[in-house]
C-alpha positions in Angstrom: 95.8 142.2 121.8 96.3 140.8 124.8 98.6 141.9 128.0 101.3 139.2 127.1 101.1 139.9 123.1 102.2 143.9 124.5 105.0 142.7 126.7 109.0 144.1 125.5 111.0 141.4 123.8 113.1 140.8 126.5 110.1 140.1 129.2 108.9 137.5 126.9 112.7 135.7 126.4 111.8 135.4 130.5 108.2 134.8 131.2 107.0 132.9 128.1 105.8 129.6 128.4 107.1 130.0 132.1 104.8 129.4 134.6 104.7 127.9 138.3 104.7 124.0 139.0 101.3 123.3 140.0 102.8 120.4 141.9 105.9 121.7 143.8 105.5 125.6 143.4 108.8 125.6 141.7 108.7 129.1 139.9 110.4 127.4 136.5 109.3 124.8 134.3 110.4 121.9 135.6 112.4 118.8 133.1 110.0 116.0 132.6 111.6 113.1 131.1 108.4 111.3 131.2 107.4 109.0 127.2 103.8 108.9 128.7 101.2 110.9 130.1 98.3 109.5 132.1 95.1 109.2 129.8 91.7 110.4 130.5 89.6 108.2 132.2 87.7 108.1 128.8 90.0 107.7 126.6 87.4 105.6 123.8 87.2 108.8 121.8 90.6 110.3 121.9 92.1 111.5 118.8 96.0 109.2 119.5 97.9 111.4 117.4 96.8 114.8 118.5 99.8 117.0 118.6 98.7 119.3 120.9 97.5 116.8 124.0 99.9 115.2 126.2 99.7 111.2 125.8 103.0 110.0 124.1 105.8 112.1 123.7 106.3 111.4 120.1 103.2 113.2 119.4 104.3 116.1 122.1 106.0 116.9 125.4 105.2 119.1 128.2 108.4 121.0 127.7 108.3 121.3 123.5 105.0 122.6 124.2 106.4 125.6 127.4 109.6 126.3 124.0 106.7 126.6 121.4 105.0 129.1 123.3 107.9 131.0 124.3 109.0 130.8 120.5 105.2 132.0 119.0 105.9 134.9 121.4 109.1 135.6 120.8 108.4 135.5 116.4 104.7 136.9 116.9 103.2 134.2 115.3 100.2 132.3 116.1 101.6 128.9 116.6 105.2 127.3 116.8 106.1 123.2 116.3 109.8 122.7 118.0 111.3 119.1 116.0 114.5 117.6 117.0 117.0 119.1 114.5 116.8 122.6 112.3 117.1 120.1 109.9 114.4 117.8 110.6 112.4 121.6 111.0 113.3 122.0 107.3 112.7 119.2 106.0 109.1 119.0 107.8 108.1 121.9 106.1 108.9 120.7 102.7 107.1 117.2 103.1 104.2 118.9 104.5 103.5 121.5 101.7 105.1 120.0 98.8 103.2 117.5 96.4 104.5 115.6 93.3 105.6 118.0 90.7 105.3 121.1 92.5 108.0 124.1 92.0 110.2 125.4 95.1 112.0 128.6 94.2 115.3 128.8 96.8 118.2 131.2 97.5 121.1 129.2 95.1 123.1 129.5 98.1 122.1 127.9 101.1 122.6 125.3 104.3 123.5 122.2 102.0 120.9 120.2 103.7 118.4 122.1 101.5 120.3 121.6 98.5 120.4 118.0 99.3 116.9 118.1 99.9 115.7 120.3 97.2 118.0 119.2 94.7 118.6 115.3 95.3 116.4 113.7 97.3 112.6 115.1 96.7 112.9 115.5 92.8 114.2 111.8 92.7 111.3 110.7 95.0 108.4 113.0 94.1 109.2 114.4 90.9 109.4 118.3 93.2 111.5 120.6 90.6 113.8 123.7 91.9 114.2 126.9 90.5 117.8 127.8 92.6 117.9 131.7 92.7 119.7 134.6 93.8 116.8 135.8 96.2 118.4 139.1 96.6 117.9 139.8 92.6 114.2 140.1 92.5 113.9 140.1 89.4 115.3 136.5 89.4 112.8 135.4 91.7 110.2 136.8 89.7 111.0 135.5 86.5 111.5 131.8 88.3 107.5 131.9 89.4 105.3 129.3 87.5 101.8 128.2 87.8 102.5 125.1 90.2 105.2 127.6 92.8 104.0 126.0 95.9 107.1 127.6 98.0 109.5 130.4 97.8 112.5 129.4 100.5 115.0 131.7 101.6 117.6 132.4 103.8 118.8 135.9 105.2 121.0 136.5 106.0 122.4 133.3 103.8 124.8 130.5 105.0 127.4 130.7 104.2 128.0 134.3 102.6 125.6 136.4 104.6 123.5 137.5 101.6 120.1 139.3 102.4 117.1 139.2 100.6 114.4 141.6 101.2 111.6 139.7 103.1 108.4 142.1 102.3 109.5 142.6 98.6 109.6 138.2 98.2 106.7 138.0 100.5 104.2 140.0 98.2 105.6 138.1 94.7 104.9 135.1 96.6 101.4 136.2 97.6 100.7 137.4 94.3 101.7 133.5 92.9 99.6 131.8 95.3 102.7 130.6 97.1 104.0 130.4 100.9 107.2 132.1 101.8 108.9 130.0 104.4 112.1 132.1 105.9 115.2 130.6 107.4 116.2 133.1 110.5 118.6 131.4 111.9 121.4 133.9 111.3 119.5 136.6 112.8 117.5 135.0 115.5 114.1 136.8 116.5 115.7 139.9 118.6 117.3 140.5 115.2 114.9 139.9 112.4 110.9 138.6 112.8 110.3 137.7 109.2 106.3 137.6 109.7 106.1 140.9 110.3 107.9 141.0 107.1 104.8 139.3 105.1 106.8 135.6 105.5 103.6 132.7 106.2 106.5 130.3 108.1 109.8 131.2 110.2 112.5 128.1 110.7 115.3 128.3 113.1 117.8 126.0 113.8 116.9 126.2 117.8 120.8 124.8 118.1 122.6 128.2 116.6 121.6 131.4 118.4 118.5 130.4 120.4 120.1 128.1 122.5 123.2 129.8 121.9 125.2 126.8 124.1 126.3 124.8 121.8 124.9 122.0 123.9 121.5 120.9 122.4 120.3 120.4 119.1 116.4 121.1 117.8 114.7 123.2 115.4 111.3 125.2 115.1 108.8 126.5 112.5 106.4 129.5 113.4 103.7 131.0 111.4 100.0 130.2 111.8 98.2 128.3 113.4 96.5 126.2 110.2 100.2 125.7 108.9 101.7 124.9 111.8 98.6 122.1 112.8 99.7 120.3 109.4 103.9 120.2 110.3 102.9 118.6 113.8 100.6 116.3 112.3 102.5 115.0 108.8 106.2 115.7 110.1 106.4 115.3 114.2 103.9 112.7 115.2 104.1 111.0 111.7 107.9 111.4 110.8 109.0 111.2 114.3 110.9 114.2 114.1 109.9 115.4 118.0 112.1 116.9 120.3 113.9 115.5 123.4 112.3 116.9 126.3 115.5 117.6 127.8 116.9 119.5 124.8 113.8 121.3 125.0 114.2 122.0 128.7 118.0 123.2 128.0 116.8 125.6 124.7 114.0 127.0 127.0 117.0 128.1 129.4 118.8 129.5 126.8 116.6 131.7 125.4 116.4 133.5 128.4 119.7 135.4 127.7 118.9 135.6 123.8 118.5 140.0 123.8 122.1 140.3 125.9 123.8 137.6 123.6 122.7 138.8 120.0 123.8 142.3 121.4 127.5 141.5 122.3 127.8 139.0 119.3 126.5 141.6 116.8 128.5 144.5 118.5 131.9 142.8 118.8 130.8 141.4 115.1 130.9 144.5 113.7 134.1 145.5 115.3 136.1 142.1 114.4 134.6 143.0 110.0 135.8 146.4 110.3 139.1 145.5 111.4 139.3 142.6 108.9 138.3 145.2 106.5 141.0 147.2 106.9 143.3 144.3 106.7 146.0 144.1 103.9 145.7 140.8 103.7 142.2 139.8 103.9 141.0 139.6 100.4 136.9 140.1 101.4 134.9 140.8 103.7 130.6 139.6 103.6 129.3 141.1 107.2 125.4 143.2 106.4 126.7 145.7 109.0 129.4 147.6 106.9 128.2 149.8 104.4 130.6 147.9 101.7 128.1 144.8 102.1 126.0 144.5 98.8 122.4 144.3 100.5 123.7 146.9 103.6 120.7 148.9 103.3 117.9 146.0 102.9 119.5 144.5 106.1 119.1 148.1 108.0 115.4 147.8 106.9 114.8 144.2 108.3 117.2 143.9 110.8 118.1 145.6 114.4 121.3 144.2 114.3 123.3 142.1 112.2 124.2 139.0 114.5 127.8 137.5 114.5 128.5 136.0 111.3 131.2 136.7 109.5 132.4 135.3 105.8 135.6 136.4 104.8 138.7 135.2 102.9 142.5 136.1 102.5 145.3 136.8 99.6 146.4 133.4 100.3 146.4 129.5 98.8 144.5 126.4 100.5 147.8 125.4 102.6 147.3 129.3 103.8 144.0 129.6 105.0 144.4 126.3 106.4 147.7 127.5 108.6 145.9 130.6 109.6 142.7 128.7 111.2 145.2 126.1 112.9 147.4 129.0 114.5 144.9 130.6 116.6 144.5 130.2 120.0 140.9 132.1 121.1 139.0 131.1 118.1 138.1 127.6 117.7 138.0 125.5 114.6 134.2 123.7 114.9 130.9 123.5 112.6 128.2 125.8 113.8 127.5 129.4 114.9 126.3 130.8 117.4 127.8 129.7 120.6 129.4 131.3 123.5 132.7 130.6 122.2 134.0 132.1 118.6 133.8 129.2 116.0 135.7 129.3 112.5 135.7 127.0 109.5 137.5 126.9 106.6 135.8 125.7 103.2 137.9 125.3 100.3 137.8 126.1 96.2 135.9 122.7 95.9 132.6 123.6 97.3 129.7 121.5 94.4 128.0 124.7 95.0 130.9 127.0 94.6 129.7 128.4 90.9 126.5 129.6 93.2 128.8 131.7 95.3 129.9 135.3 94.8 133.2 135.7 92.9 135.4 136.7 95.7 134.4 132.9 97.6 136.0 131.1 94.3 139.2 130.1 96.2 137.1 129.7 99.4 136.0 131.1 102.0 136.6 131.2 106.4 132.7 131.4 108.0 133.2 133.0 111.5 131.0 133.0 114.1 132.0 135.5 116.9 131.3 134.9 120.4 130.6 136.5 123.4 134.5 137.2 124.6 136.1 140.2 124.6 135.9 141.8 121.2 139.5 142.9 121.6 141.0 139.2 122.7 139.4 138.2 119.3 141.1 140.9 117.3 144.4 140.2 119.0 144.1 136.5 117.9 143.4 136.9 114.6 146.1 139.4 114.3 148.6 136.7 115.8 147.4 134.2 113.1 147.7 136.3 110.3 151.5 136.9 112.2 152.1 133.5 112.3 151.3 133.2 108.7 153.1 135.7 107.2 150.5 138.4 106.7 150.5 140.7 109.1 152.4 143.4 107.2 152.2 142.7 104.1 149.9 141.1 101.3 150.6 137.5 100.5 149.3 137.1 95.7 149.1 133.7 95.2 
């Protein structure tokens, strides 16, 4: 193991895929904007798809290649392929290792591009049947294995109701079936959680949530080895033209420099904001895999340093309700996505497609909050004004 492979977690966030400017001495990687890279001067038997030479930026960029290596390091993986969306990261890995009428296990509960995806559009196109899951039941994962599982997919802790599945446990039915395990991390982020240490053969992050933490860039990434990762670059970047801006690229390698202090705050004043929504009269739930009333509380203490800054919960209220409460506060911004600097809520209602997938307290809907980096207090203060302004600060509101 090398020098750089012993380095702390937080070295790495700074000094992978850093380097100096061979040109201007600049000690950071500089932006380069460039769609072309100057070719050999014999260029007869160059490979013009190679995703790991720099000739044509839809094949690879100088900075996706400084965040892939930074990435690899930060997961502990061989090799990493950064794509333009977490999406398009998703989506790459299915098109690469599915063929026609294999079988994808996946957690029943998940980012709704995957359902789309797994449900919709590759069983219509390629005849790709899914066995939709509670992956933290094991025994429903196991029972769900058949002879042509190519993929077990999960996501832990799960979007939108935090559920954890135990990554070793899947990883060795999956290696027992001749399958891949592909992990969605995107919750915890790789300070939190590094599934292939777990047994996982492929991590995905959405590179726009935690990594960049931001909220102003967009990509995604796939990590694993170096075989797997060879065929995403090759079928879904240079083929799909699924590869990254170079300046989104540029602005996630910034971000991740801060990655250890953010996931620190978000998951400590995370923790705070569940236990005093626990303790709420009229909060009807609470799904956060720090308190001990969470179902898979001790599988996330196993996996998991932390348990990052997302928070499902819902109250004693109707529609018109939760609708008032999320429009009343003041901190606390209603917007899509997790997490960014600032605290982030949405509220999804009883009429989810997948709402007979969800846990029986999210039946009249749920409030996803992602908590930011302010002071945990401010975001107490303004929830509590909400709940005020609604009518259920002091007492609870049966509907």
């Amino acid at each position: 193991m090398s020098d750089k492979a012993n380095r702390g977690f937080q070295t790495k966030c700074v000094h992978s895929g850093n380097g100096i400017d061979q040109e201007t001495g600049a000690i950071r990687r500089p932006l380069i904007m460039a769609n072309s890279y100057r070719l050999p001067e014999d260029a007869s038997t160059m490979n013009w798809s190679d995703p790991n030479q720099l000739v044509y930026t839809r094949n690879t960029s100088a900075n996706q290649i400084y965040l892939q290596e930074k990435l690899a390091a930060l997961e502990g993986g061989e090799a990493c392929v950064v794509l333009a969306t977490g999406v398009a990261a998703l989506a790459g890995v299915f098109f690469t290792f599915l063929e026609q009428k294999s079988h994808v296990i996946c957690s029943n509960v998940s980012y709704i591009a995957v359902y789309r995806l797994l449900q919709e559009y590759l069983p219509a196109k390629y005849a790709i049947e899914t066995s939709l899951v509670d992956t933290a039941n094991l025994s429903e994962v196991k029972q769900a294995i058949r002879p042509n599982t190519k993929l077990i997919h999960i996501e832990t802790p799960g979007n939108p109701t935090t559920r954890v599945s135990d990554i070793a446990a899947i990883a060795g039915l999956a290696k027992a079936a001749g399958a891949l395990l592909s992990v969605d991390s995107t919750f915890a982020s790789p300070f939190l959680q590094r599934p292939l240490e777990h047994g996982a053969d492929l991590v995905i992050h959405s590179l726009t949530k935690y990594i960049n933490g931001h909220g102003d860039a967009m990509g995604g990434a796939v990590i694993g080895r170096t075989a797997l990762i060879d065929a995403i670059k090759r079928q879904a970047m240079v083929n799909l033209g699924g590869a990254i801006s170079p300046f989104n690229a540029w602005l996630i390698m910034r971000g991740v420099v801060t990655l250890p202090l953010r996931m620190k705050q978000h998951s400590q004043a995370a923790l705070l904001v569940a236990r005093f929504l626990e303790a709420h009269p009229a909060v009807a739930f609470v799904a956060y895999p720090g308190l001990p009333s969470h179902p898979q509380h001790e599988t996330a203490r196993k996996q998991m340093s932390m348990f990052s800054g997302v928070i499902a919960f819902g109250l004693k209220a109707d529609v018109d309700t939760h609708n008032k409460f999320v429009n009343s506060l003041a901190l606390i911004v209603p917007a899509v996505s997790i997490g960014h600097d600032e605290s982030l809520i949405v509220y999804t209602g009883p009429n989810d497609e997948r709402n007979h997938f969800y846990p029986s307290e999210f039946s009249k809907g749920h409030l996803r909050f992602s908590v930011g980096l302010e002071d945990p207090q401010d975001i107490i203060d303004d929830l509590s004004q909400a709940l005020e302004t609604c009518g259920l600060q002091q007492k609870n509101v049966e509907v």
